[in-house]
N, C-alpha and C positions, 0 to 999 in steps of 0.2 A: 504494500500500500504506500503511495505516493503521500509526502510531507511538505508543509510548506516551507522548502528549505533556504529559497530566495524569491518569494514573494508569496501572498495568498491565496490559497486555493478555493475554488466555490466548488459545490456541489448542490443535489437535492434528494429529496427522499426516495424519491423514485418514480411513483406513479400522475400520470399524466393522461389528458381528455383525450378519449377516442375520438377518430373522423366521424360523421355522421353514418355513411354507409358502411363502416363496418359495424356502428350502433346496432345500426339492422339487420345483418346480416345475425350476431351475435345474439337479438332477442330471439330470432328462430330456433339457434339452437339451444338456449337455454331451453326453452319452451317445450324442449322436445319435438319442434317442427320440421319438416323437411327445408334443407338448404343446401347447398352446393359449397361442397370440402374445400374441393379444390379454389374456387374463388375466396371463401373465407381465408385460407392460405394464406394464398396472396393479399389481400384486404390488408391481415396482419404484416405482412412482411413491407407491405409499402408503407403502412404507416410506424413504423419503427425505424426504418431509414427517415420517413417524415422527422417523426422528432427529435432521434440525434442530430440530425442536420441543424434542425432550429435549435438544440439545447447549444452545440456550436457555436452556432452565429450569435446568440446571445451573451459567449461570452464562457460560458461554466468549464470547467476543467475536468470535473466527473462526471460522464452520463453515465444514463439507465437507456434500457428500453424502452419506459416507461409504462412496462407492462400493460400494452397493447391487446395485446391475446387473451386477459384474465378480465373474468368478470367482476372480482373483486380481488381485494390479497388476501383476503382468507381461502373462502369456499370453490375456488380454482382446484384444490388438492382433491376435489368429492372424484374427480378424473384421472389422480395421481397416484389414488391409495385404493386400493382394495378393502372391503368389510362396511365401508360405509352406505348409507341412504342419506339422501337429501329430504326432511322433511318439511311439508307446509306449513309457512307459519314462520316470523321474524324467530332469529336465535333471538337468546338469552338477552334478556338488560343490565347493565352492571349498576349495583347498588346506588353510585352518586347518580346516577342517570335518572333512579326512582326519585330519590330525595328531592331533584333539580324539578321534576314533573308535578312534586308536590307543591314547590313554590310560584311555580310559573304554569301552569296548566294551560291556559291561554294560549301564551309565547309556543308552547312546545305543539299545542295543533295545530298551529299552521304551520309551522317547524316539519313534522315530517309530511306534510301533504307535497314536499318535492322528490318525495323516496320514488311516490308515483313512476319519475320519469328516469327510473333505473329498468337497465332490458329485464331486469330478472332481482327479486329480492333476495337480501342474503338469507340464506335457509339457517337451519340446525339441521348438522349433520350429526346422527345416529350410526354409532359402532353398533354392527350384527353380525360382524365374521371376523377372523383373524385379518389384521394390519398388515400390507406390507406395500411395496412402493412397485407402479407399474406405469409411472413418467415416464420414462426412459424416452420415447419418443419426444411427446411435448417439450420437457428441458433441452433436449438436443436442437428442438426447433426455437425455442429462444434463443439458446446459443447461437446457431447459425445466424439467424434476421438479426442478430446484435453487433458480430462477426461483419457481418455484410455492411452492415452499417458504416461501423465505425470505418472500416475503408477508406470509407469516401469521406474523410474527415478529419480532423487534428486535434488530440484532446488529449488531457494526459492518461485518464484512465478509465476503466468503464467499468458498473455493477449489474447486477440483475439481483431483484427485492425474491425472497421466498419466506414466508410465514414459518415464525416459533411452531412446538411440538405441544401448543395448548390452544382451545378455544372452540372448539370441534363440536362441543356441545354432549350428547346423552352416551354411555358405555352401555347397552344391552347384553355383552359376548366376553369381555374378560372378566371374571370374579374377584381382580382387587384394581383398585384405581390407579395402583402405579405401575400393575402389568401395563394396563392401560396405554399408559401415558407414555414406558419407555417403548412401548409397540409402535406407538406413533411418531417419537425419537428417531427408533431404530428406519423406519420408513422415510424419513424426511432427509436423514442423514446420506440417503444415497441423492436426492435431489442439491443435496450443498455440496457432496464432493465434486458432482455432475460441474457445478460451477465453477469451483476452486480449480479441478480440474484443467479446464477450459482456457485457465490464465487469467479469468476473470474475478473479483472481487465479491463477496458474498455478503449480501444485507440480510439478516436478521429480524424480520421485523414483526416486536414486541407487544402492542400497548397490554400485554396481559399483565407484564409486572407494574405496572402503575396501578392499572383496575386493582390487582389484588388489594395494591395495598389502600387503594380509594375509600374514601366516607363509608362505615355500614356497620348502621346500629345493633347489627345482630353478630358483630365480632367486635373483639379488642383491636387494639393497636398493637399487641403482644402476640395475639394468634393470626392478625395479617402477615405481621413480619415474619412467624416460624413457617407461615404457608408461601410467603414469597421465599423464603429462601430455600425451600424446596425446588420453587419452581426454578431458582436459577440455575440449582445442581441438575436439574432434567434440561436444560438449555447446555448449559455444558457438558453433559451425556451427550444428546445431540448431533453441538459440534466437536467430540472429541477426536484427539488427534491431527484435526485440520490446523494448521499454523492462523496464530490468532492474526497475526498482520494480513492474513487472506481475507478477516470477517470486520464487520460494519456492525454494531446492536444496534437499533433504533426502536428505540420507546415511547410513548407520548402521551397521549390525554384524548387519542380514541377521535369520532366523528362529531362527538356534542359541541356544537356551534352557539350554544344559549349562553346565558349567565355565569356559568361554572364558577359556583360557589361554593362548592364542593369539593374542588383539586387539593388533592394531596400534595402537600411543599414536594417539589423536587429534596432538599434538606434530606425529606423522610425516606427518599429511593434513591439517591445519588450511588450511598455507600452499596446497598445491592447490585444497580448497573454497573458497578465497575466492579462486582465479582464476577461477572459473563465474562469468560475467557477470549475475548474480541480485544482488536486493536485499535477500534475508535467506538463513539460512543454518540450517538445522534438525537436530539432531544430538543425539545419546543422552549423557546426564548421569548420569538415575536408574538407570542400569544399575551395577552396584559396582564393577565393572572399571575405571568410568571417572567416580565422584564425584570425583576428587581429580584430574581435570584443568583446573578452573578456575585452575591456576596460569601454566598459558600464555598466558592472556590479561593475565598483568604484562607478557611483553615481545615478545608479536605483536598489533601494532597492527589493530585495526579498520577499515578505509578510509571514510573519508567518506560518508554517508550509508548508509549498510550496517545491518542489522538481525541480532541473534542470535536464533534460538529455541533457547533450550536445552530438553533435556525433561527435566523434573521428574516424571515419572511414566513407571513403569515398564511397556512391553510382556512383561514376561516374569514375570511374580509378580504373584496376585492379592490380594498385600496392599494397603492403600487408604494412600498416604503423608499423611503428617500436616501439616496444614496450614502450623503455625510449621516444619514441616522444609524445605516450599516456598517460603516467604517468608525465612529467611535463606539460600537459596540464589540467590532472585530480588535478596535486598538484594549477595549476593556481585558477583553477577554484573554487578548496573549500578553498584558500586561500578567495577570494573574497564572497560567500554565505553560509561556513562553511561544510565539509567535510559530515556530517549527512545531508546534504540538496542537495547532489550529486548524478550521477546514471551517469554510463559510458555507452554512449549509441552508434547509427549510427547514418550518416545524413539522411537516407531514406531507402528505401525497396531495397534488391538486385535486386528484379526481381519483379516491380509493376503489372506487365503484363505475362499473360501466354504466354511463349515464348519459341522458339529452340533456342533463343542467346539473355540469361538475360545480364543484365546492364554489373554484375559483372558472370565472370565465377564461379559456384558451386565448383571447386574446391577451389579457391582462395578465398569463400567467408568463408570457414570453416577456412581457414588461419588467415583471416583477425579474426576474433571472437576469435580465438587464442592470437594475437596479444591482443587483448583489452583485454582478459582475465588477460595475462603476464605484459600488464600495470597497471593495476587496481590495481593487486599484488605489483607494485614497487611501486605503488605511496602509499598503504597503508603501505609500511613499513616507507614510510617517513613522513603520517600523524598521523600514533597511535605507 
């Protein structure tokens, strides 16, 4: 993994707005409808050279794919893994999400009346037979359209996002929950070597350990934390073995765009994300809730060779942040873990979800990458 070792590097989370006709092509087959493979193929593969191109030109040093091909970063894997169903019906809510429903009930109807214009909602997927991983195809095909891409391009490095080994929803088939869990490890593990593999860099991506340890009156703050730090030993089961400089963790505070009055201090998860055996660590800044936690980093130390992404641009507001507001938060930040140990990143994916109306509008999202491009640049004339 690439460091900023003479000057700032940008990056982002990963995920990024489909074209419109591959939108459609994609509700068919969610849908279980008839649609034609081989054009979807291509749909994907054009639009993935589409947006390396642009993340390019705008400026960023690490792309993604931006996960063109998935319908969302989770429930893409119900095609990857063996034993699962996709059931009807939204997964699970996580506890601050209830709390936040309870104060604003309003706010939050109209709030998901945009889910509507997703191809497909995200399911609960249901364990009914033994785990095991049957990617092998599809990953090879990210790889290649990622491959392809970058070709045609200049950039220092490139990732492809693949979902932690929790979130999956209901176990009907193994009889204890950490069978479970390392079933789904042991299955995903072949999609991250797939990666590593490949030359390519491996994202990680988390918001389960924030959830766990999120607002919810029916645990402590003492059995959050022994349950998060479970999860983080099944995160590094996982990726074990793979060289942590090959992986990215990125964790965050999920798709809730309302009030969140409810977030758990970064303070409370810091020390956990930086037990995931990875060598940078990706996490939401430009969200308000949570601008004013670069104080933590006066007295929790960074471990050696270790990389921050912080994200200076915002997934949930289609304002375009101002370039000098990213560059003295870039100069903040390697004031505090040293400038080589930086990476200017996002707080999360434009458009998690395959959607007619992502987070952030696709025009604004090219702006915004701009922006961080133009700040990176001011802050490194002020760091070297």
């Amino acid at each position: 993994m690439k460091r900023s070792t003479d000057r700032i590097l940008t990056t982002h989370v990963g995920s990024l707005a489909r074209p419109k006709e591959l939108l459609e092509t994609m509700r068919e087959k969610e849908h279980g409808r008839p649609y034609d493979r081989g054009a979807f193929d291509g749909q994907v593969r054009a639009a993935v050279a589409d947006v390396v191109r642009k993340q390019a030109d705008a400026g960023l040093d690490v792309v993604s794919d931006g996960e063109q091909g998935k319908v969302n970063f989770i429930t893409y894997v119900v095609e990857r893994l063996t034993g699962f169903d996709a059931e009807p019906g939204e997964s699970r809510m996580a506890p601050s999400w209830k709390l936040e429903l309870e104060m604003f009930p309003d706010y939050y109807r109209e709030y998901f009346k945009k889910y509507s214009a997703a191809v497909a909602p995200i399911r609960s997927m249901i364990c009914r037979g033994p785990v095991t991983y049957r990617g092998q195809e599809a990953v090879q095909r990210d790889i290649a359209n990622l491959r392809a891409a970058l070709a045609e391009v200049q950039v220092e490095e490139a990732f492809i996002p693949a979902t932690s080994p929790r979130g999956f929803g209901g176990n009907e088939y193994y009889p204890a929950e950490d069978e479970f869990m390392c079933a789904v490890a042991d299955a995903l593990r072949e999609e991250y070597r797939a990666i590593v593999d490949a030359g390519l860099i491996l994202q990680v991506d988390d918001p389960w350990l924030i959830e766990i340890m999120s607002d919810d009156p029916a645990t402590t703050v003492e059995e959050r934390r022994k349950e998060a730090a479970k999860h983080v030993e099944l995160v590094n089961y996982a990726i074990r073995d793979i060289p942590a400089e090959k992986i990215r963790f990125h964790t965050c505070y999920g798709l809730n765009h309302g009030p969140r009055l409810h977030d758990v201090p970064l303070a409370d998860v810091a020390d956990l994300m930086l037990a995931v055996n990875a060598g940078a660590y990706s996490f939401e800044v430009a969200n308000p809730r949570h601008q004013h936690e670069w104080r933590i980093w006066e007295n929790l130390e960074l471990p050696d060779g270790k990389i921050l992404i912080p994200g200076f641009l915002s997934h949930a507001t289609n304002f375009v942040e101002h370039p000098q507001l990213i560059a003295d938060g870039i100069v903040t930040y390697a004031g505090l873990v040293g400038r080589e140990n930086l990476i200017a990143g996002a707080d999360c994916g434009f458009s998690s979800r395959a959607t007619f109306a992502p987070e952030v509008d696709p025009r604004v999202g090219w702006a915004k990458f701009q922006a961080l491009s133009e700040g990176a640049k001011l802050a490194t004339e002020q760091l070297w």
